[in-house]
N, C-alpha and C positions, 0 to 999 in steps of 0.2 A: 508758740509765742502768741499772747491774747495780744489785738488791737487795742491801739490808744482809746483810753475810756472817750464815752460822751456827754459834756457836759451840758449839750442843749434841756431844753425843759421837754419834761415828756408831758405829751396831750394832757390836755385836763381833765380830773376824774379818770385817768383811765391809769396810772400807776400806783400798784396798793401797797403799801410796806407794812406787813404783818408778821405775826408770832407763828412756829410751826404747827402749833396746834389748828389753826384757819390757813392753809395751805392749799388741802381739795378747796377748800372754796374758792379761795381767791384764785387759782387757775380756773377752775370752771370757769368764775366770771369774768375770762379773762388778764388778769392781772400780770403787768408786764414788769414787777419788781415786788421783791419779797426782801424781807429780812428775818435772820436768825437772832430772836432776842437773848438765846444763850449760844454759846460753840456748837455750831454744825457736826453730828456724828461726820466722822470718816466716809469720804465717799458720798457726801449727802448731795454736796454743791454738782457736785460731777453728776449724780442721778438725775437732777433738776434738769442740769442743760440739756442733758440727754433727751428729756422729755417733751422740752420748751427750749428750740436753740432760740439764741437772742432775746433770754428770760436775764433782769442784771438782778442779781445778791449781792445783800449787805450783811452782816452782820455786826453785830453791837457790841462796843465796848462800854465800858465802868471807868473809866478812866484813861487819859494819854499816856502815862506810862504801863497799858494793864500790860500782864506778863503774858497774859493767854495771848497776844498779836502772833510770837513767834509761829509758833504752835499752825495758826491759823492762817498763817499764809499759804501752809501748806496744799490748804484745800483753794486755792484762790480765786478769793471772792472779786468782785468787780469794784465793793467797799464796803467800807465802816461807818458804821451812826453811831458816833461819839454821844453819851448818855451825859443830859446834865453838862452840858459846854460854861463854862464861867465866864470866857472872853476869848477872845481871837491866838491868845497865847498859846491858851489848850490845844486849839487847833495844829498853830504853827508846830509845838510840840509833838502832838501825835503825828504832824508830817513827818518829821524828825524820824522816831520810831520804826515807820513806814519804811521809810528810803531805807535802813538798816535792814530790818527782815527781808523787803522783797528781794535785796541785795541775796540773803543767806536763802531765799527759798529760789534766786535763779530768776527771779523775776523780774526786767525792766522796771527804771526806778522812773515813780510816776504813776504806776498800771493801775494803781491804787485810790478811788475816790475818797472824796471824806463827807457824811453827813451831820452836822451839828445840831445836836437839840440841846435847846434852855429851858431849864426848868428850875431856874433862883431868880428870885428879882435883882440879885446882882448882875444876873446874867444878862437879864433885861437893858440892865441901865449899861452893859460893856457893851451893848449890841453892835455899836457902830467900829469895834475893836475887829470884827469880825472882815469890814471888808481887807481886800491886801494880804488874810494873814498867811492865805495858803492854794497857791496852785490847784491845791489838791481840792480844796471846797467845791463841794457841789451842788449843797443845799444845805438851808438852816430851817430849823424848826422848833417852835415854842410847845413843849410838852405841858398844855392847858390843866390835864388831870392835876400834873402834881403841884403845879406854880400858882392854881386856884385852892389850894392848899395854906396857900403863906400869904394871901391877898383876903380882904373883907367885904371887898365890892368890885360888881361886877364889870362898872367902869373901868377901874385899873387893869382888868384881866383885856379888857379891849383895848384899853391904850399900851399894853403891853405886846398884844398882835400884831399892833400898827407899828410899831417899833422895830419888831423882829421882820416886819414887810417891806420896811423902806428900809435897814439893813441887809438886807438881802438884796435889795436894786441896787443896793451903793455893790456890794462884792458883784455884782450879774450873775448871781448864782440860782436857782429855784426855791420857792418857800416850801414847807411843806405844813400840812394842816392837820393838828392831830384830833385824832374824830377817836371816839372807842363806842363798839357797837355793844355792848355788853351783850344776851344771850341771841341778836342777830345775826350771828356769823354764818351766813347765808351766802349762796349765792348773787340773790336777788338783792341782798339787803349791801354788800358791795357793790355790786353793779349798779345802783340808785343813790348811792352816794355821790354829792357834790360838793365841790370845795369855795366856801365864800370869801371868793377872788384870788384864791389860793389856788398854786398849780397840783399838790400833789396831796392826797390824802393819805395818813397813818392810821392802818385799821387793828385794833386789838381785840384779841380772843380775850373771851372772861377768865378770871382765876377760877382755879379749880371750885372754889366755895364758893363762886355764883356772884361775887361781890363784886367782877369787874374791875 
């Protein structure tokens, strides 16, 4: 039986949540949280702890109802970063979800974090939807890459930070900052990472075509 998750904020700069492919690195440098941006092969989550006890995994959903959760509890992660959050419903929803699988995988209900990233300006404007909506929240995060995407200036992109920061103090949950290191997926280039004012950094491996 895993112990009750922890939902304090971890050190600054020093938890990385990355794609498998930046894996050695972000152990080397350290890194005391990972995420599986697709489903963990079998056996993946288990080899990690093995390696790193007291290493926490998340991996990522597509959606609060995705279908893959069942499937995935099986390997049981410590949590989910809910992709593209639209407002605190989603959240409450994929709690929902949660409490049913870990039910079916044998697992105390609860055992399961949730981390929320926004990446729609509507999500932006639900921010404050977000505190209350779920026990289970453990952090939220504004996915810059893509929501600098559907914005024209770089003002909005900051006022939309700010947003997603004082949301986050209203729930008392951690922020998380998403940073993409395009071909520095380094050691070094992790480990010199800083978050501005932000507790937690999102580090991503580049696409296979270099585009990042």
């Amino acid at each position: 039986m895993r112990p009750a998750p922890d939902h304090s904020e971890p050190d600054a700069a020093r938890s990385f949540v990355i794609d498998p492919a930046a894996v050695e690195a972000a152990l080397a440098a350290g890194a005391d949280a990972l995420v599986f941006e697709m489903s963990p092969p079998p056996g993946a989550i288990a080899a990690l702890r093995a390696r790193r006890p007291g290493l926490t995994i998340y991996a990522a959903l597509d959606t609060a109802d995705d279908p893959s959760l069942e499937g995935l509890m099986a390997e049981r992660p410590d949590g989910v970063l809910l992709r593209d959050a639209g407002s605190g419903r989603d959240v409450a929803a994929l709690g929902g979800w949660l409490a049913v699988c870990e039910a079916l995988a044998g697992l105390d209900d609860g055992a399961t974090v949730i981390l929320a990233a926004i990446g729609h300006p509507l999500g932006v404007l639900e921010a404050r939807s977000f505190a209350g909506a779920s026990p289970r929240l453990a952090g939220l995060s504004l996915d810059g890459t893509v929501l600098a995407a559907s914005l024209r200036e770089a003002g909005a992109l900051a006022q939309a930070r700010g947003l997603v920061h004082l949301a986050a103090a209203a729930a008392g949950v951690a922020v998380i900052e998403d940073m993409t290191l395009g071909g520095e997926g380094s050691p070094k280039g992790l480990a010199t990472a800083t978050p501005d004012g932000f507790r937690w950094v999102v580090s991503r491996a580049p696409a296979p075509d270099g585009t990042g």
